[in-house]
LOLUMNU-288988 format. One record per atom (N, C-alpha, C, O): residue in three letters; residue number from 1; atom name; x negated, y, z negated. Coordinates in Angstrom, 1 decimal. Atoms other than C-alpha are relative to their C-alpha. Example, Ala and Ser with C-alpha at 12.3 -4.5 7.8 and 13.67 -1.06 7.14 Angstrom:
% residues 2
(zalum 'Ala',1,'N',(-0.9,-1.2,0.0));
(zalum 'Ala',1,'CA',(-12.3,-4.5,-7.8));
(zalum 'Ala',1,'C',(-0.9,1.2,0.0));
(zalum 'Ala',1,'O',(-1.9,1.2,-0.7));
(zalum 'Ser',2,'N',(0.9,-1.1,0.0));
(zalum 'Ser',2,'CA',(-13.7,-1.1,-7.1));
(zalum 'Ser',2,'C',(0.8,1.1,-0.8));
(zalum 'Ser',2,'O',(0.3,2.2,-0.9));
% end
This chain:
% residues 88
(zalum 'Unk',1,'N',(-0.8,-0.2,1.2));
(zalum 'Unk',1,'CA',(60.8,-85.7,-165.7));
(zalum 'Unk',1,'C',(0.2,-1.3,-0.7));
(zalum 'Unk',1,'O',(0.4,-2.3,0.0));
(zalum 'Unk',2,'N',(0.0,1.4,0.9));
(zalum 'Unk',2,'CA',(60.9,-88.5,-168.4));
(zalum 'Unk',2,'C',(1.1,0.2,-0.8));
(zalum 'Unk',2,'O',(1.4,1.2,-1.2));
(zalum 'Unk',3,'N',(-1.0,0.2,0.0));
(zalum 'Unk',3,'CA',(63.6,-89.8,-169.3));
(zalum 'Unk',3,'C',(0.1,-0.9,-1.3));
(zalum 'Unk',3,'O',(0.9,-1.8,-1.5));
(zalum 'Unk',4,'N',(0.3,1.0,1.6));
(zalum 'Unk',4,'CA',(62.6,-91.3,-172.9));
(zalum 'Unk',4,'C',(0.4,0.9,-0.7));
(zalum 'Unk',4,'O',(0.4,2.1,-0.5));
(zalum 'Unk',5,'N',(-0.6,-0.5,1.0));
(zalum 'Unk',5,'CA',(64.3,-90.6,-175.8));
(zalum 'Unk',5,'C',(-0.6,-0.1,-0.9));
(zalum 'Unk',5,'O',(-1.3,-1.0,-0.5));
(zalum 'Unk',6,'N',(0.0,0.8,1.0));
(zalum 'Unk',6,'CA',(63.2,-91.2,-179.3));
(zalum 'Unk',6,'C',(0.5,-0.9,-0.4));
(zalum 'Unk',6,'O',(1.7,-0.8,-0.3));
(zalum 'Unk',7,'N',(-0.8,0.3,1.2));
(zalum 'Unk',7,'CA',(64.1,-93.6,-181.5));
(zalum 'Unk',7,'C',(0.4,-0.1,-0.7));
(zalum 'Unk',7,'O',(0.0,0.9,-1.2));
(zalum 'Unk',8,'N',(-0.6,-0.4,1.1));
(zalum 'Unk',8,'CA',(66.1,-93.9,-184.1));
(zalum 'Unk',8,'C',(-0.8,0.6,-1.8));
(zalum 'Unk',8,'O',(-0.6,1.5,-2.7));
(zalum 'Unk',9,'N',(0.7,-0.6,1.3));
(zalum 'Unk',9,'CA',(63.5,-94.3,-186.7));
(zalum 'Unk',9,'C',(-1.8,0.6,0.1));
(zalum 'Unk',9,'O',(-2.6,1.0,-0.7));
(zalum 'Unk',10,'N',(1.5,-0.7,-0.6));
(zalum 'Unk',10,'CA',(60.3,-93.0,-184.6));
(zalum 'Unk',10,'C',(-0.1,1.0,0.9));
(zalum 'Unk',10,'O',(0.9,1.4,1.5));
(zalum 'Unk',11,'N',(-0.3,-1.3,-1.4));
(zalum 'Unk',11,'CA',(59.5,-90.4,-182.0));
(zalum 'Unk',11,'C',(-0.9,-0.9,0.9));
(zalum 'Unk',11,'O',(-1.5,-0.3,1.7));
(zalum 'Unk',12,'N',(0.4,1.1,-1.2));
(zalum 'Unk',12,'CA',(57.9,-93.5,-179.9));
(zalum 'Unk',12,'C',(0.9,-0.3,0.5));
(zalum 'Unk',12,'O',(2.0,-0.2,0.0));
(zalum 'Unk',13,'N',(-1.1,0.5,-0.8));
(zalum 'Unk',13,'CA',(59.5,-94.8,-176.9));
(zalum 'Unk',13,'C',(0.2,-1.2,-0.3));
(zalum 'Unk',13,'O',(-0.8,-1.8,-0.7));
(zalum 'Unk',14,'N',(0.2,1.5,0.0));
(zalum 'Unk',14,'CA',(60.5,-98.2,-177.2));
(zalum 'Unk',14,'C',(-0.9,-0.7,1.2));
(zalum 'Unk',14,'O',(-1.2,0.1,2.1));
(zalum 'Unk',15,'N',(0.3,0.5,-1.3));
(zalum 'Unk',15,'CA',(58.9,-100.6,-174.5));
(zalum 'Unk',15,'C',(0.6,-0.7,0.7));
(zalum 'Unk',15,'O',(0.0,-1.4,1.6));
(zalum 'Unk',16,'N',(-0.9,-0.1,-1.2));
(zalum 'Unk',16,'CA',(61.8,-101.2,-172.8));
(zalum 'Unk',16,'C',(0.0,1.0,0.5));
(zalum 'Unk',16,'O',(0.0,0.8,1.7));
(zalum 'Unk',17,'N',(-0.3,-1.3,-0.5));
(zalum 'Unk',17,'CA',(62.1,-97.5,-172.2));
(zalum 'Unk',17,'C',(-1.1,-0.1,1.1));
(zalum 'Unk',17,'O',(-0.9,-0.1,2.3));
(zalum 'Unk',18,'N',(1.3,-0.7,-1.1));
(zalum 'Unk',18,'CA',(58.2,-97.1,-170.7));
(zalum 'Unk',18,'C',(0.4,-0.8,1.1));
(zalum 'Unk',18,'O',(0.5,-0.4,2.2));
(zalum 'Unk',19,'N',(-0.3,0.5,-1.2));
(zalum 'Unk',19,'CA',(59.1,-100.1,-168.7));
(zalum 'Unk',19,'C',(0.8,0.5,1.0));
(zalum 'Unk',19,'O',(0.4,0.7,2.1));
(zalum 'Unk',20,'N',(-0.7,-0.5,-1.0));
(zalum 'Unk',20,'CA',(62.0,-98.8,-166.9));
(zalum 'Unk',20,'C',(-0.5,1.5,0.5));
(zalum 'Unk',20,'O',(-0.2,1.9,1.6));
(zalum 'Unk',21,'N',(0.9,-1.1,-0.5));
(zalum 'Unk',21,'CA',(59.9,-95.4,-166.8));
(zalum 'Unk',21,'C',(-0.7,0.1,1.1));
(zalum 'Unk',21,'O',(-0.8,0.9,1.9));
(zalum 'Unk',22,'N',(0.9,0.6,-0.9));
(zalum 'Unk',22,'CA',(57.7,-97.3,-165.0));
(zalum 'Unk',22,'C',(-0.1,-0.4,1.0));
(zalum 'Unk',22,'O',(-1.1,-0.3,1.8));
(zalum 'Unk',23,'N',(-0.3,0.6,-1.0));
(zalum 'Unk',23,'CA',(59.8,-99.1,-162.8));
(zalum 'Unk',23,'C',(0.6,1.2,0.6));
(zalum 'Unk',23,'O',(0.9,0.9,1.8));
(zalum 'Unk',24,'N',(-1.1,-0.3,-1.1));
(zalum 'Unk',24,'CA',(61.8,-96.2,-161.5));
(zalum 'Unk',24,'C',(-1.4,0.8,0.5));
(zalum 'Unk',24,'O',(-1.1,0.8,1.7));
(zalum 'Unk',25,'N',(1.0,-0.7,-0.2));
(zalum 'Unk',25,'CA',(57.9,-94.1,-161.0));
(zalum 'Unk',25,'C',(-0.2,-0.8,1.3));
(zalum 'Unk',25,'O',(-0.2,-0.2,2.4));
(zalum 'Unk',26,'N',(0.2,0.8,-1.3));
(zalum 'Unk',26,'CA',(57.1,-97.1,-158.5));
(zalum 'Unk',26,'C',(1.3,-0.3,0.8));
(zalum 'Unk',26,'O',(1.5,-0.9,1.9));
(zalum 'Unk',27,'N',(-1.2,0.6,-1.1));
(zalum 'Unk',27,'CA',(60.0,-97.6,-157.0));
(zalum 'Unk',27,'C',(0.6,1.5,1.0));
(zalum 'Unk',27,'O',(1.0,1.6,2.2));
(zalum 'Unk',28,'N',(0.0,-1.3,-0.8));
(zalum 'Unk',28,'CA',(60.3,-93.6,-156.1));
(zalum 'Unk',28,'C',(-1.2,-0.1,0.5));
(zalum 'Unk',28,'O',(-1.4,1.0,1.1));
(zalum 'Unk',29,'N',(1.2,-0.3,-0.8));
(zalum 'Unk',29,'CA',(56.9,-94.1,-154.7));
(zalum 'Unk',29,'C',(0.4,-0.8,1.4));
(zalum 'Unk',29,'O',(0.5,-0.4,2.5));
(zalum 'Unk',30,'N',(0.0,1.1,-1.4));
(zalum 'Unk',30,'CA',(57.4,-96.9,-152.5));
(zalum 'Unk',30,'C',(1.1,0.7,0.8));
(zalum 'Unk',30,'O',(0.9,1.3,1.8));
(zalum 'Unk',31,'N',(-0.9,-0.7,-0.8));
(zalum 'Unk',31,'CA',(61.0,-95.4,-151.5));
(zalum 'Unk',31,'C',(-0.8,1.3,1.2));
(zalum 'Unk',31,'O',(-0.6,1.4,2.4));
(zalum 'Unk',32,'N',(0.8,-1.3,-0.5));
(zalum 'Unk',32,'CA',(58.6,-92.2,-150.5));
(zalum 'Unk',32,'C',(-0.8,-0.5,1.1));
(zalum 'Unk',32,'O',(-0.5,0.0,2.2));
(zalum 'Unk',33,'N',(0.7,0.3,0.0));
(zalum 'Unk',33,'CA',(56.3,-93.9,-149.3));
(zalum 'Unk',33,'C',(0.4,-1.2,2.1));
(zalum 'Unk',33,'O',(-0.2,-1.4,3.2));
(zalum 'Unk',34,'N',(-1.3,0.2,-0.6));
(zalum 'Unk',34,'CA',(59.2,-95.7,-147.0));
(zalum 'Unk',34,'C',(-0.3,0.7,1.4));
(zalum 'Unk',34,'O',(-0.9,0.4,2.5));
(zalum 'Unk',35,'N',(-0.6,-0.8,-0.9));
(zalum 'Unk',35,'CA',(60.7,-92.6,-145.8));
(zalum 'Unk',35,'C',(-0.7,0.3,1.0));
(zalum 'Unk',35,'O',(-0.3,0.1,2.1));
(zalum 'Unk',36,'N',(0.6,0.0,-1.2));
(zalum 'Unk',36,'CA',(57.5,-91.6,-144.1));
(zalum 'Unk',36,'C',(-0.6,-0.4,0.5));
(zalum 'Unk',36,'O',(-1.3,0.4,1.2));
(zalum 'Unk',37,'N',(0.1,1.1,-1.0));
(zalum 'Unk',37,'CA',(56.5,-94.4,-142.5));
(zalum 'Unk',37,'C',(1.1,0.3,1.1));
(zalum 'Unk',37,'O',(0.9,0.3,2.4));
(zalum 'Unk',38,'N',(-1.3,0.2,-0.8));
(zalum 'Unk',38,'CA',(60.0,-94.1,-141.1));
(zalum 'Unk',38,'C',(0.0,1.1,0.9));
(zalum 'Unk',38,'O',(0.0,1.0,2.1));
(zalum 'Unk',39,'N',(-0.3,-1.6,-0.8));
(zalum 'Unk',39,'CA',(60.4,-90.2,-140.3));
(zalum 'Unk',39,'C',(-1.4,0.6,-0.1));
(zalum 'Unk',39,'O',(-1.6,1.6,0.7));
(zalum 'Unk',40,'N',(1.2,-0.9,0.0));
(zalum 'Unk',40,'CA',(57.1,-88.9,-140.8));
(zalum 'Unk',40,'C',(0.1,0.9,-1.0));
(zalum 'Unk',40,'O',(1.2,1.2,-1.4));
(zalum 'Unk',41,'N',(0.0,-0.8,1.3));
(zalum 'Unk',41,'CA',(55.9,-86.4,-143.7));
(zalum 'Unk',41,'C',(1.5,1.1,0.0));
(zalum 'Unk',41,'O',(2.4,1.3,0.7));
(zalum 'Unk',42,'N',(-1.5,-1.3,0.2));
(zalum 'Unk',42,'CA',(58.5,-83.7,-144.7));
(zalum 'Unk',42,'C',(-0.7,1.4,0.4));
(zalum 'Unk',42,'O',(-1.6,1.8,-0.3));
(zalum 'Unk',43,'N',(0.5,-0.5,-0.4));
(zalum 'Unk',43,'CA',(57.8,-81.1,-142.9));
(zalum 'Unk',43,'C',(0.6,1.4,-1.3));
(zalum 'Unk',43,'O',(1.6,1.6,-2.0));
(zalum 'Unk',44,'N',(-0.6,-1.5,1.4));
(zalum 'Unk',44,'CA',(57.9,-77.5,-145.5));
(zalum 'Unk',44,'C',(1.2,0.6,0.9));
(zalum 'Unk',44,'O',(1.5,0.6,2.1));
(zalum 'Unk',45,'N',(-1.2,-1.2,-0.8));
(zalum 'Unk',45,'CA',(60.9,-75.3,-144.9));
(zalum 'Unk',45,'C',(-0.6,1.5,0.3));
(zalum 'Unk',45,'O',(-1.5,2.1,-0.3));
(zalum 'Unk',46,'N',(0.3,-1.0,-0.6));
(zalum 'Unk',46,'CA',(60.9,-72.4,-142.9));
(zalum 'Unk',46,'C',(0.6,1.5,-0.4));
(zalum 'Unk',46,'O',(0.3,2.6,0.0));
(zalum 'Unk',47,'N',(-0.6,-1.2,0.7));
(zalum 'Unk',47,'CA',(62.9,-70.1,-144.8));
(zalum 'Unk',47,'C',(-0.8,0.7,-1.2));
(zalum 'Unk',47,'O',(-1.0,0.3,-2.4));
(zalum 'Unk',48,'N',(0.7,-0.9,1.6));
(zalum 'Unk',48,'CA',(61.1,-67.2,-146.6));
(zalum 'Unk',48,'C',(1.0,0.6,-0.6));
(zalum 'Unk',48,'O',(2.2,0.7,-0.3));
(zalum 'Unk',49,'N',(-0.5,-1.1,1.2));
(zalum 'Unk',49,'CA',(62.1,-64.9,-149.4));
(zalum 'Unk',49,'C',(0.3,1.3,1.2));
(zalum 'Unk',49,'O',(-0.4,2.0,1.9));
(zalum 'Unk',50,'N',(-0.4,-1.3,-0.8));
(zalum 'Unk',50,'CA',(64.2,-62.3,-147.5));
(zalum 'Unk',50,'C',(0.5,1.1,-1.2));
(zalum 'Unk',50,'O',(1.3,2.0,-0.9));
(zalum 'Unk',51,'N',(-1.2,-0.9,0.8));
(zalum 'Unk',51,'CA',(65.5,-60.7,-150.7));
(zalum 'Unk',51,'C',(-1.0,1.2,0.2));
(zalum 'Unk',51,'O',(-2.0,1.2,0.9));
(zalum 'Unk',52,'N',(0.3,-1.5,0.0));
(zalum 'Unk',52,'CA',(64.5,-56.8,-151.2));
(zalum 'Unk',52,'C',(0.0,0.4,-1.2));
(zalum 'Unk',52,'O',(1.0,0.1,-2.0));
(zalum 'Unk',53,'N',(-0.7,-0.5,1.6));
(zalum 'Unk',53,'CA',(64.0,-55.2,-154.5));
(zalum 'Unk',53,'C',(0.8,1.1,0.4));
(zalum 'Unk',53,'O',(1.0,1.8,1.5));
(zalum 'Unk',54,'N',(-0.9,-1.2,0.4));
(zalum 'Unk',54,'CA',(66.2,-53.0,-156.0));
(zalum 'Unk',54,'C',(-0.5,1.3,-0.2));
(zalum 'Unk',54,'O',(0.3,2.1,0.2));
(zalum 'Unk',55,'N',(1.0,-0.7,0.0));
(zalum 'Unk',55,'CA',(63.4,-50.2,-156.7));
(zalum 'Unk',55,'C',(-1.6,-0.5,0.3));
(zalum 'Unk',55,'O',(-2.1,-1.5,-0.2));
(zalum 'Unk',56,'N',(1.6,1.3,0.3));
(zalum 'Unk',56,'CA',(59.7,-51.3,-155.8));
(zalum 'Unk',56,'C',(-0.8,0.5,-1.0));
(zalum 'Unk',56,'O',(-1.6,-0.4,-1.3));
(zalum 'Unk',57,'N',(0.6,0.2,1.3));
(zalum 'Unk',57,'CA',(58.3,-49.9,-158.8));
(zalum 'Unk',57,'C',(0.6,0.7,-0.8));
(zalum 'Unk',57,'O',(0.4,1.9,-0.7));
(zalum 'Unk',58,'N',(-1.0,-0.4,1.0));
(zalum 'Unk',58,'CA',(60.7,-49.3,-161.7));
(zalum 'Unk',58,'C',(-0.6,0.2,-1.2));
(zalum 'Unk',58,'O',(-1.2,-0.8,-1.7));
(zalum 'Unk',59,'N',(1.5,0.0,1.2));
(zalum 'Unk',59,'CA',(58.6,-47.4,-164.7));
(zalum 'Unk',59,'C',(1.0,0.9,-0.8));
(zalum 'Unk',59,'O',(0.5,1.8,-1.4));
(zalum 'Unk',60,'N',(-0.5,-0.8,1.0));
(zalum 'Unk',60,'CA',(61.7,-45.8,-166.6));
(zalum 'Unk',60,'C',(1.2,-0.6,0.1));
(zalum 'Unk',60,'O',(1.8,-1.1,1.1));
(zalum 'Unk',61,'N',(-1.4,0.8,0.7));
(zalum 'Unk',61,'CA',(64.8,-46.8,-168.8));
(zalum 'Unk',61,'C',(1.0,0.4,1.7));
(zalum 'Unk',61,'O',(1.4,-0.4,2.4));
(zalum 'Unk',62,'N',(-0.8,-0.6,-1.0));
(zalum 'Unk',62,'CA',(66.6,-44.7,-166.0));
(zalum 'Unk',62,'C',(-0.1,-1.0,1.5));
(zalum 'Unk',62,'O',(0.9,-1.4,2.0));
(zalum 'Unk',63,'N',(0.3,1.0,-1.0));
(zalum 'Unk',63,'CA',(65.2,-47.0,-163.0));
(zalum 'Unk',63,'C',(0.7,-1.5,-0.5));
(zalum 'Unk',63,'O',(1.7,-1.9,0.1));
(zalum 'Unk',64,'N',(-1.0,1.1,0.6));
(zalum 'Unk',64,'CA',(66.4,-50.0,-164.9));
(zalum 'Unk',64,'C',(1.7,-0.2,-0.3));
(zalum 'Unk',64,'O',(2.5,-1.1,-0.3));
(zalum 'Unk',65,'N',(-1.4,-0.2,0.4));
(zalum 'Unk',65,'CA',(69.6,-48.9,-165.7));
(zalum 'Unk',65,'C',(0.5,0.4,1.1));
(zalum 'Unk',65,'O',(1.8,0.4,1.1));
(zalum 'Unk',66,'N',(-0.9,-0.2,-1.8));
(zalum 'Unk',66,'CA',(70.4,-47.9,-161.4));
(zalum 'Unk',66,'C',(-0.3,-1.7,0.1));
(zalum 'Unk',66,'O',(0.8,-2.1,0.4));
(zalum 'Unk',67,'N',(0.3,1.1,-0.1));
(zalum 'Unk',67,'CA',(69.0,-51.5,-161.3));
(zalum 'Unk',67,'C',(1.4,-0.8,-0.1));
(zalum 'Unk',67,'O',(2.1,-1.5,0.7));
(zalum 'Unk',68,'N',(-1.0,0.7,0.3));
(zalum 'Unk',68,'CA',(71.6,-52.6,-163.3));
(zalum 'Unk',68,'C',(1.4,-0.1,-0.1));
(zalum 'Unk',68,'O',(2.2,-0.9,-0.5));
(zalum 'Unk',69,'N',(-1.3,-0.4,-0.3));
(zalum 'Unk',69,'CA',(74.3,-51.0,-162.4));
(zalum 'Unk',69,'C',(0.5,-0.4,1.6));
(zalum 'Unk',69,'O',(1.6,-0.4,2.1));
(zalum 'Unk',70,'N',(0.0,0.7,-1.5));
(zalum 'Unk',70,'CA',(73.4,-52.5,-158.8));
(zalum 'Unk',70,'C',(0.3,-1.2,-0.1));
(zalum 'Unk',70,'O',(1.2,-1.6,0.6));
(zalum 'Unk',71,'N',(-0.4,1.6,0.5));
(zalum 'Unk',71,'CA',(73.6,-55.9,-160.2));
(zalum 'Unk',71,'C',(1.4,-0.1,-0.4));
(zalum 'Unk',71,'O',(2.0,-1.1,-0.1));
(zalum 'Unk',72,'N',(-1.2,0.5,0.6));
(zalum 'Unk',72,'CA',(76.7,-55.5,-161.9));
(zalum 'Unk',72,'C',(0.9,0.4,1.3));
(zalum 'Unk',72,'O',(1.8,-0.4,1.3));
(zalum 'Unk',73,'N',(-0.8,-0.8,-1.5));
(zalum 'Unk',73,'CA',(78.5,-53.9,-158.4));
(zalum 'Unk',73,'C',(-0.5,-1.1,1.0));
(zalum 'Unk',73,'O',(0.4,-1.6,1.7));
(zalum 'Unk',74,'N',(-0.1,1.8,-1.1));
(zalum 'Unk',74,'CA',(77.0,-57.2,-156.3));
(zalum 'Unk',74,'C',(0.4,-0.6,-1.1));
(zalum 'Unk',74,'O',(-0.1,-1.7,-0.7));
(zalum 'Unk',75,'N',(-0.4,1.1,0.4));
(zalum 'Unk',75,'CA',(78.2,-59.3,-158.8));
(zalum 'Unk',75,'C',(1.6,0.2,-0.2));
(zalum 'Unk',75,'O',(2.3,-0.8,-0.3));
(zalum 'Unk',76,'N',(-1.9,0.0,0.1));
(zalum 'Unk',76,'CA',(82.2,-58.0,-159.1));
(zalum 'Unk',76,'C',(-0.2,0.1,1.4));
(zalum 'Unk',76,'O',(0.9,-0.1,1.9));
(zalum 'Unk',77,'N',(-0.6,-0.1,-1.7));
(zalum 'Unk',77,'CA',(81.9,-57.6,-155.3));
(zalum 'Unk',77,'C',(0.4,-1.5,0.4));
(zalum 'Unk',77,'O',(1.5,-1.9,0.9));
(zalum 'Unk',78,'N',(0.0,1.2,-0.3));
(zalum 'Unk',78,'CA',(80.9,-61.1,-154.9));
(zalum 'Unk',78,'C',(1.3,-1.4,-0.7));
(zalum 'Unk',78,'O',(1.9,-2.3,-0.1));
(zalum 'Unk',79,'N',(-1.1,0.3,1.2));
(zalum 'Unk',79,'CA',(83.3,-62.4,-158.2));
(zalum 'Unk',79,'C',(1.2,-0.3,1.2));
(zalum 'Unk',79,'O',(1.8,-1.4,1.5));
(zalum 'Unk',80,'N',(-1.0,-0.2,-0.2));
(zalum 'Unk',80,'CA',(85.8,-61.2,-156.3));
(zalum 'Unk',80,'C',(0.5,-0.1,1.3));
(zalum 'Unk',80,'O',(1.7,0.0,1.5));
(zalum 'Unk',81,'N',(-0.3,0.8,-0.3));
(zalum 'Unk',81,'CA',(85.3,-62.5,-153.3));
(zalum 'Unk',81,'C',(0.4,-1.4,0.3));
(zalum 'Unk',81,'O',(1.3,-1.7,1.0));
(zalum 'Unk',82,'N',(-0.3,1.3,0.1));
(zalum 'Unk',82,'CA',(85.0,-66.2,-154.2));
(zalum 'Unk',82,'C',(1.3,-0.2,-0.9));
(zalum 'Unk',82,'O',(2.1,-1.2,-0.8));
(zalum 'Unk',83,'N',(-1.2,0.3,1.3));
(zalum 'Unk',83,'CA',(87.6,-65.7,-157.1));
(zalum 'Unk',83,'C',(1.2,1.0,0.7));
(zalum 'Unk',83,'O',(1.4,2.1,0.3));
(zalum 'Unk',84,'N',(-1.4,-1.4,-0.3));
(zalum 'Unk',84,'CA',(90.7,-63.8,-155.4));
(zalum 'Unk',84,'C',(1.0,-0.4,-1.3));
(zalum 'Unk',84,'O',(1.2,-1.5,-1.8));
(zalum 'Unk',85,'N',(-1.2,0.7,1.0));
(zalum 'Unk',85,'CA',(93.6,-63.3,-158.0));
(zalum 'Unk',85,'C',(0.5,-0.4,0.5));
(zalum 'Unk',85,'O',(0.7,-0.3,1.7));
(zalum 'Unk',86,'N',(-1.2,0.5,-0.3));
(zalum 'Unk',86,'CA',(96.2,-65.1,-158.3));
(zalum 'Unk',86,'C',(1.4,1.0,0.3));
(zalum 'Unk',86,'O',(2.5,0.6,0.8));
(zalum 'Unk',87,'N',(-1.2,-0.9,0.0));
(zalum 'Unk',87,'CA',(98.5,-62.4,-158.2));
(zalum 'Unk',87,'C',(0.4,0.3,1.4));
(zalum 'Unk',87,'O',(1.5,0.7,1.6));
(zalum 'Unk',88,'N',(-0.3,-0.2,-1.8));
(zalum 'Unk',88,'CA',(98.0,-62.1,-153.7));
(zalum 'Unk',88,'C',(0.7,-1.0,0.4));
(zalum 'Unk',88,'O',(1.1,-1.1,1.6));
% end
């Protein structure tokens, strides 16, 4: 992600900008570059996609709309977990 702005009176970066672009690109390499030396590669994570659909194949307004009447019922469940009123 780049981190350059325009200028005031151009849509060029200045060349202070690319430089510090520049420097933080190498300096996250080497850091990287570091780590596994240190620890060894990053191993991938082990966690798959456990979620479930809501219908496995939804081909009418009516399917969409149990869909989302499912969403809105996990989301005040949940709401209302993390959020208790103030009123208990």
């Amino acid at each position: 992600m780049s981190r350059i702005l325009p200028t005031k009176f151009s849509y060029r970066p200045s060349i202070q900008s690319l430089k510090e672009e520049y420097a933080r690109r190498i300096a996250f390499q080497f850091m990287k570059k570091r780590r596994e030396e240190k620890y060894g590669p990053r191993v991938p994570s082990k966690i798959t996609d456990n979620s479930q659909p809501w219908l496995e194949n939804p081909n009418s307004v009516a399917d969409f709309w149990y869909i989302s009447e499912q969403i809105r019922k996990s989301t005040e469940k949940w709401q209302t977990h993390f959020n208790p009123s103030s009123d208990s």
